[in-house]
Steps between C-alpha positions, in 0.01 A plus 500: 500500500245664256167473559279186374609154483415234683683272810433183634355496832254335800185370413196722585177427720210465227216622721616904459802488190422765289353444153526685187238632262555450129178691398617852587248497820654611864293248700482606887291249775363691790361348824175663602374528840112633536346801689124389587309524225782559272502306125817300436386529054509891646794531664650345237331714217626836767854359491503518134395828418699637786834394373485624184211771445440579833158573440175326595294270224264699335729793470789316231409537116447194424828456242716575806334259665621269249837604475602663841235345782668178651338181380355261799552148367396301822346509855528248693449386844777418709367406843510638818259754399753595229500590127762489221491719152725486232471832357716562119650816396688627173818473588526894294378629807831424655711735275771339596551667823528332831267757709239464210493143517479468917292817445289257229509181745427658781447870516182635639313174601810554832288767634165252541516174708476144392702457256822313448669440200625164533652351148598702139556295175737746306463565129798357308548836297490668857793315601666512206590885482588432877847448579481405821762396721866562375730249706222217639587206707835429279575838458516547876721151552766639196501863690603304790779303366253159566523277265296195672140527523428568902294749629720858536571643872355841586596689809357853610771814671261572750388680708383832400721794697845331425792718406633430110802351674305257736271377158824449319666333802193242461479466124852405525422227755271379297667485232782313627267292630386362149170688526417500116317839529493821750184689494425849641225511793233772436807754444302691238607883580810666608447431832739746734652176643594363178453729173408299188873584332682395716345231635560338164806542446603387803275204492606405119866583607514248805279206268768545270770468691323215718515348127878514443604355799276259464491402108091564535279677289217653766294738373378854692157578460387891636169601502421719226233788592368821369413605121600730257850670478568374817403111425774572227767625645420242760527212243838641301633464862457142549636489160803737585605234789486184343113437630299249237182444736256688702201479702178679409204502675219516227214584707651803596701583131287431302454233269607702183807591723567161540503392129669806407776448686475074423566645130727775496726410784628174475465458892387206583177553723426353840149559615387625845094450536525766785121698495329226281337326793257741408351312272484184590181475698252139518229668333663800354821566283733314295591180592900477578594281241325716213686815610823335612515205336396623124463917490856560644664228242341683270615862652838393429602346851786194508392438784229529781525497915185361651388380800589135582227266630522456861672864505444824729258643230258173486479367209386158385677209348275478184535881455861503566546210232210642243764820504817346425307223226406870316808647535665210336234363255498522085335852435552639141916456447542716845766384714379376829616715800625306794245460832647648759386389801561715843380653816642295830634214304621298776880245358339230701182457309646576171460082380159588494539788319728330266265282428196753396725821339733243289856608343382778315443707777700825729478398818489842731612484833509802748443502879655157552847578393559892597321376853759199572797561703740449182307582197791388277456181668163463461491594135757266443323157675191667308602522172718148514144360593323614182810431285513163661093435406566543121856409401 
């Protein structure tokens, strides 16, 4: 599918959609927490030179300050002792680069404390040049051979150390199991137990054949690592064996990476939010659905693994849900990328998980399936319970 266009999909939670700018202006809303003695109007006023000048007040000329120096439009308080600013830039400053804009959002103000960017309202000529996701939510379902609207299966070949003929062994299973989609671990090297070559091919190879025998269409997704010649050679691989997905891991790539290969390769792109817990502190950060709900749809991604409420990792229900209403809401005429909720996700719970992540969601299940005594079996009882939900 080329990039653009839009798809019908779930509705989105109002509090935290995203919102689009039609004056040009790259509006960003940052929660403040004080130091004693500390200004909120100051912090603010810091904030915006240090973003884009990245020099004190006093030391700008005073048409750059004009131009350049980030406009604060409000400051409010927010209880709790805490303080919101909207804060405008030129979307210019971007230059159409992914590091330059996270560098522009939130670049230097990470190395002080109390602040958390917590909401963005995009400029519509921003998103415009932006292609953002090439498959989306219906993109994914046609790559699969689904033609109803349900949520899509994901299962991981795991764990880390297995030989390329034990992952293939498993993909297989899956596979033959009716698992939509097979997903690398964190198999992001060429590991001495299974190199990155031929782990493919044997993966792909035993997907496909799971697919014959079965009149399926799963999909293999590796994990695509590394940069440069090697990311390359790495992707005309995947493309060599029949692969048409892959998982990236942005934090670690590289946005740019990440929309690089969302617009030269054709893959379609399963993110992995591995290392971004980083960021996501209470007072400190960018809040989860900003950066996985709304900057990796815009980075290109089809479609995003997060943490599921009630999950290993801890995150809330309103988070969880604010994540998956951004990945999925009207932004510009991007495609939405399809929540992917994950980490622990236990078959018995999965009504109520139904019930918050909708049909337009990959539901990613690890631990529960390789751990059971007959993981065919259990991938088969768990993905005739989410086909049962929805058709």
């Amino acid at each position: 599918m080329a990039a653009g266009g839009r798809e019908p999909v779930s509705g989105s939670d109002s509090r935290r959609a995203p919102s689009v700018a039609a004056d040009g202006r790259l509006r960003v809303t940052y929660s403040l927490t004080l130091d004693t003695g500390e200004s909120p109007e100051a912090k603010a006023r810091g904030i915006a030179f240090e973003q884009t000048v990245e020099l004190p007040e006093g030391r700008v000329p005073a048409d750059l300050v004009n131009e350049v120096v980030g406009r604060v439009e409000s400051v409010e308080a927010a209880g709790d002792g805490k303080w919101q600013t909207r804060i405008s830039y030129s979307a210019d400053l971007a230059g159409g680069n992914f590091s330059q804009l996270m560098n522009l959002l939130y670049g230097n103000i990470s190395l002080l404390s109390g602040i958390r960017l917590v909401a963005v309202e995009w400029p519509a000529d921003l998103l415009a040049a932006i292609p953002g996701p090439t498959h989306g939510v219906q993109g994914l379902r046609s790559l699969c051979g689904v033609q109803e609207r349900r949520p899509l299966t994901c299962a991981v070949a795991k764990p880390l150390g297995l030989s390329p003929r034990q992952l293939a062994e498993l993909a297989g299973e899956m596979a033959r199991a009716g698992v939509d989609i097979i997903k690398d671990d964190h198999s992001l090297a060429d590991q001495p137990a299974a190199p990155f070559r031929e782990r493919i091919t044997m993966c792909q190879a035993a997907v496909e054949e799971a697919n014959r025998a079965e009149g399926t269409s799963a999909r293999y997704f590796p994990s695509l690592g590394g940069g440069g010649r090697m990311l390359r050679e790495r992707v005309g691989h995947l493309q060599e064996v029949g692969c048409r997905g892959a998982v990236v891991m942005p934090f670690h790539s590289g946005l740019d990476t990440v929309a690089g290969l969302a617009y030269e390769s054709e893959l379609a792109l399963l993110a992995h939010p591995s290392g971004s817990g980083v960021l996501f502190g209470a007072e400190h950060g960018v809040a989860p659905e900003v950066y996985l709900g709304q900057v990796l749809r815009l980075a290109g991604c089809d479609a995003v693994i997060y943490p599921h409420a009630g999950g290993r990792f801890r995150m809330d229900e309103s988070t969880a849900g604010a994540i998956r209403s951004n990945l999925l809401a009207e932004l510009g005429t991007l495609r939405p990328s399809a929540p992917a909720p994950g980490g622990s996700i236990d078959p018995a719970r999965l009504q109520g998980w139904f019930r918050l992540y909708g049909p337009d969601s990959v539901f990613v299940v690890g631990s529960s399936v390789i751990r059971a005594e007959d993981p065919r079996r259990a991938a088969e009882k768990w993905v005739a319970t989410v086909r049962s939900a929805f058709v």
